[in-house]
C-alpha positions as CSV (number, residue, x, y, z in Angstrom):
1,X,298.1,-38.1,-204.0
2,X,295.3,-40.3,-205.7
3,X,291.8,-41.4,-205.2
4,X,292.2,-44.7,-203.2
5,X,289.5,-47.2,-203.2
6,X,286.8,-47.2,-200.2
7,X,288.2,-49.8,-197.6
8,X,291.1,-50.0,-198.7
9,X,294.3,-49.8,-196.1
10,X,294.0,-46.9,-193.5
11,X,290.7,-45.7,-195.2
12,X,287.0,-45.8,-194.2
13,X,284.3,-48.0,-195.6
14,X,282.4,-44.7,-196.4
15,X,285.5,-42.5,-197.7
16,X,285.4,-39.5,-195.4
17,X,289.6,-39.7,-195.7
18,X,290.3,-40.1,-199.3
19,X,293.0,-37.7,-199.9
20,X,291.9,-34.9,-202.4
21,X,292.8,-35.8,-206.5
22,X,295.9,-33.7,-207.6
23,X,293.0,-32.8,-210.4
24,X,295.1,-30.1,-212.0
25,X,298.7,-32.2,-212.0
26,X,297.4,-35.6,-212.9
27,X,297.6,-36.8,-216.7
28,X,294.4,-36.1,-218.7
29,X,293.8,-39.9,-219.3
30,X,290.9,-41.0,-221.5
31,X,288.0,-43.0,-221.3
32,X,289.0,-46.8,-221.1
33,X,287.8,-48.8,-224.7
34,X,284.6,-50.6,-224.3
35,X,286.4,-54.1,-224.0
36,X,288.0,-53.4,-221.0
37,X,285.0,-52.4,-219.5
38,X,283.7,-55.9,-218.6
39,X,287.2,-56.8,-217.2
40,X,287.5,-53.8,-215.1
41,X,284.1,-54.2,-213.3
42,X,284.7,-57.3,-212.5
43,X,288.0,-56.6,-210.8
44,X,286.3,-53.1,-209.0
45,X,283.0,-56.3,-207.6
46,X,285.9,-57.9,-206.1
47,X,287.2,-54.7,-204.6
48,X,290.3,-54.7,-206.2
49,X,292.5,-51.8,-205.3
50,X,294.4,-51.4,-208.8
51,X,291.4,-51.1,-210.2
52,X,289.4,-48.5,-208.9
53,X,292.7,-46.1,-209.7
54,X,293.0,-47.2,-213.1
55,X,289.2,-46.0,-213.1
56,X,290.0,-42.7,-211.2
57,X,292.6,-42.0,-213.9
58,X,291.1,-42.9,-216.7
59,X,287.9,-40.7,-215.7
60,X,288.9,-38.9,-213.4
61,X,289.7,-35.5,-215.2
62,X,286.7,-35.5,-217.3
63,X,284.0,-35.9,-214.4
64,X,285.8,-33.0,-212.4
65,X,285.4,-30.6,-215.9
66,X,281.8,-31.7,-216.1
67,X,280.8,-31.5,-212.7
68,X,282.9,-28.0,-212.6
69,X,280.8,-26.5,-215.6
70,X,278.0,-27.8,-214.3
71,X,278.1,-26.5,-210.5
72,X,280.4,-23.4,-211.3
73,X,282.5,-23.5,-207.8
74,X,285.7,-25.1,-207.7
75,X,285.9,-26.5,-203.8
76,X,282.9,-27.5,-203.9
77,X,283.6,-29.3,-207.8
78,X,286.2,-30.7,-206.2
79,X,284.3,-32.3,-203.2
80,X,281.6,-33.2,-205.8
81,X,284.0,-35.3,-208.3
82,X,285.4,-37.2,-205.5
83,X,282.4,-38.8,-204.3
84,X,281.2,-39.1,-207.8
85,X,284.0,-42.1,-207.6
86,X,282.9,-42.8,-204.0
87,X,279.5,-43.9,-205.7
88,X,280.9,-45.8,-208.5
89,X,282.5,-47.9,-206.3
90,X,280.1,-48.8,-203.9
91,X,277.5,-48.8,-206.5
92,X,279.5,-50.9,-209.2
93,X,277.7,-54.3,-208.7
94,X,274.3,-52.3,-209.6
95,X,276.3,-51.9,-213.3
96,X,274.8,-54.0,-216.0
97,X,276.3,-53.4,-218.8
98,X,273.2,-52.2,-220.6
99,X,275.3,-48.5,-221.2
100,X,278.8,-47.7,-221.5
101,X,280.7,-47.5,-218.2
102,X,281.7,-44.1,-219.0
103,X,277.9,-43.2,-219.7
104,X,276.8,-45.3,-216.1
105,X,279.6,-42.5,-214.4
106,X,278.4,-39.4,-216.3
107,X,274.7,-40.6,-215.1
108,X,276.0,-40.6,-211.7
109,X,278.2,-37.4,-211.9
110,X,275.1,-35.5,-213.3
111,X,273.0,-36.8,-210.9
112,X,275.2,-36.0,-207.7
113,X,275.6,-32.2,-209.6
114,X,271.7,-32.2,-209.4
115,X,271.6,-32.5,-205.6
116,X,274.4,-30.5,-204.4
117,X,273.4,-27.7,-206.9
118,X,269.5,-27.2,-205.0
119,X,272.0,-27.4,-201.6
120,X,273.9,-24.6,-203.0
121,X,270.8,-22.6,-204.3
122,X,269.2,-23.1,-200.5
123,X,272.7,-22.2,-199.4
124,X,272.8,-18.8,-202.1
125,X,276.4,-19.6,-202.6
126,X,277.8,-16.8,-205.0
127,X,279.7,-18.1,-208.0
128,X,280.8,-15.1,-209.4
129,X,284.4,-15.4,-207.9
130,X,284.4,-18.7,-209.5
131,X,284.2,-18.1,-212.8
132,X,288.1,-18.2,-213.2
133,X,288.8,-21.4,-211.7
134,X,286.5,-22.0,-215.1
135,X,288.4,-20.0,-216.9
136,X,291.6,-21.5,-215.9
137,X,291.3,-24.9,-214.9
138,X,288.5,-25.7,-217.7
139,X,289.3,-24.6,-220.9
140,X,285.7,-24.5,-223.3
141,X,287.4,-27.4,-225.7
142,X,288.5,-29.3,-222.5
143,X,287.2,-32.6,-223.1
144,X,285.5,-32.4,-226.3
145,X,284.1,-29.6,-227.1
146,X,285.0,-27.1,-229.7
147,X,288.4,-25.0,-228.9
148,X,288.0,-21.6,-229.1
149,X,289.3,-19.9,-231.7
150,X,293.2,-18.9,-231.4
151,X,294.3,-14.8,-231.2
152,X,297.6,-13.6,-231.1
153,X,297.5,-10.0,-230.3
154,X,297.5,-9.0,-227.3
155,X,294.3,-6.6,-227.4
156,X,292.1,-10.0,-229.1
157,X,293.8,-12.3,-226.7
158,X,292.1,-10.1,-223.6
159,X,289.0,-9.9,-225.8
160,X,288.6,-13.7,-226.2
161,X,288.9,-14.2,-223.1
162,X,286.6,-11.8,-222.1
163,X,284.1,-13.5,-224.2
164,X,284.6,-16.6,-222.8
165,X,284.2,-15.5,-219.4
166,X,281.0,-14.7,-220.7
167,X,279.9,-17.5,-222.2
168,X,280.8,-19.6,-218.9
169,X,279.0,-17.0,-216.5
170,X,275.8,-17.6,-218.6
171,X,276.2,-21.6,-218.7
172,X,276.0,-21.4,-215.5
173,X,272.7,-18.7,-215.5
174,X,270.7,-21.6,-217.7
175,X,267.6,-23.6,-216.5
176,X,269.9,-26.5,-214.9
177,X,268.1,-29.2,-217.4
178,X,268.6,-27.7,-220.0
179,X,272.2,-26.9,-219.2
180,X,273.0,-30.4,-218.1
181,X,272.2,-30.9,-222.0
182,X,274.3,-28.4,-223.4
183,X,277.0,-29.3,-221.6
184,X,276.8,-33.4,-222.5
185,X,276.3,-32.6,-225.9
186,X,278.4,-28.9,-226.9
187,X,281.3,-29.3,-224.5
188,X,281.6,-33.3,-223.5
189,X,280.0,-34.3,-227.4
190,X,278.4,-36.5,-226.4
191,X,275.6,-38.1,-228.6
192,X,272.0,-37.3,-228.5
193,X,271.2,-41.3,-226.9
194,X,274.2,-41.1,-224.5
195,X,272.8,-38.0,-223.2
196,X,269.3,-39.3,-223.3
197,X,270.9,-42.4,-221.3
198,X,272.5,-40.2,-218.8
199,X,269.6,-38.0,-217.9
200,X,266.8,-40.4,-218.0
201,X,265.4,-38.4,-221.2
202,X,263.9,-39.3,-224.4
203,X,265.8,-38.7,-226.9
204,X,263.1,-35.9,-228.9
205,X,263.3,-34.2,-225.5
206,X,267.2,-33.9,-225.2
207,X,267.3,-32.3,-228.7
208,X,264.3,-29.8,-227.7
209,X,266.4,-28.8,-224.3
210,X,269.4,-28.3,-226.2
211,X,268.0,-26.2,-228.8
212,X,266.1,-24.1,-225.8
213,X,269.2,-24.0,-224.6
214,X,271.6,-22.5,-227.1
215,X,268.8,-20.0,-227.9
216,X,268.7,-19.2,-223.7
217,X,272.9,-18.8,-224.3
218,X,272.7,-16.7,-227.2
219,X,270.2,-14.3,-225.8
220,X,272.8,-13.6,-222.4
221,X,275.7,-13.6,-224.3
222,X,274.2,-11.1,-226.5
223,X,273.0,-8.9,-223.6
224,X,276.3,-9.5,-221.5
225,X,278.0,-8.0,-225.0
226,X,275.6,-5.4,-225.6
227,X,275.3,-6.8,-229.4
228,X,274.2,-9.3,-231.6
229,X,276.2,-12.2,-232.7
230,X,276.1,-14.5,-235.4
């Protein structure tokens, strides 16, 4: 059942009973072209119903995969990316058009991640049981990024994946800043200014975290593998 708009029919103003996103079943859906994006906010300030779930399925499946990598726990990714659209909407007469809607959401979605991940650290939620909802609800090229590279025996198969089960268990061990970064720019692709839009950075500072970064990967990936990698 979809996303429906805050005060909408049988809803509260606030949202507390949206029904959940089918996020797994729903069609990927892309982010809408820039000239549409003038149109559609105008429609979502007047409230419009249609067109806060044309936004929810246009965006919808890519804020749930970032705000998935970036918190590592499904439920609670799951909580996190609805209210993600629960703040776009009421926020949506703050837009100016100085940034891409999709960038605008992204800020919002990295921003909401920020605050419920220090909750969860105060909380010491685990994550370790999470780590295959990641590895198969969010595939590493999901979105974006680079697909892994294909095997088809059955012995490289259960390597690869063993690899990548790696690589997203030490994603989710980086410095969060720097692995907001990585994630915008390696797995989303995002460009350096988008990302330095969407975190508040400048744009010498965003290259700097991402290099810090993919050095930070390699070094757990190597010591999860117990060898050096190219």
């Amino acid at each position: 059942m979809p996303l429906r708009a805050p005060g909408s029919s049988g809803q509260s103003a606030h949202g507390e009973h949206f029904a959940r996103p089918a996020w797994d079943g729903a069609p990927c859906g892309g982010v809408l072209p820039d000239d549409t994006d003038a149109r559609l906010v105008e429609r979502l300030v007047a409230r419009d119903e249609r067109a806060f779930t044309t936004l929810v399925r246009a965006y919808e499946r890519r804020v749930f995969a970032l705000v998935l990598r970036m918190i590592g726990n499904r439920a609670e990714a799951e909580d996190l990316a609805q209210e993600v659209f629960v703040q776009v909407f009421k926020a949506i007469g703050s837009f100016r058009g100085e940034s891409k809607l999709s960038t605008w959401i992204y800020r919002i979605a990295i921003n909401l991640c920020k605050n419920r991940s220090k909750y969860l650290r105060v909380r010491h939620s685990g994550q370790e049981e999470q780590i295959d909802a990641l590895q198969d609800h969010v595939p590493m090229g999901d979105a974006g990024g680079a697909p892994m590279t294909r095997v088809e025996r059955p012995d490289e198969m259960a390597a690869g994946k063993q690899v990548e089960r790696i690589v997203k268990e030490a994603i989710l061990e980086l410095e969060p800043s720097f692995r907001e970064c990585l994630v915008l720019r390696d797995l989303e692709d995002l460009s350096y200014e988008e990302i330095g839009v969407i975190t508040g950075l400048p744009e010498g500072t965003v290259k700097s975290r991402i290099h810090r970064a993919r050095a930070q990967l390699k070094e757990l990936v190597e010591s999860a593998l117990g060898e050096k990698i190219a």
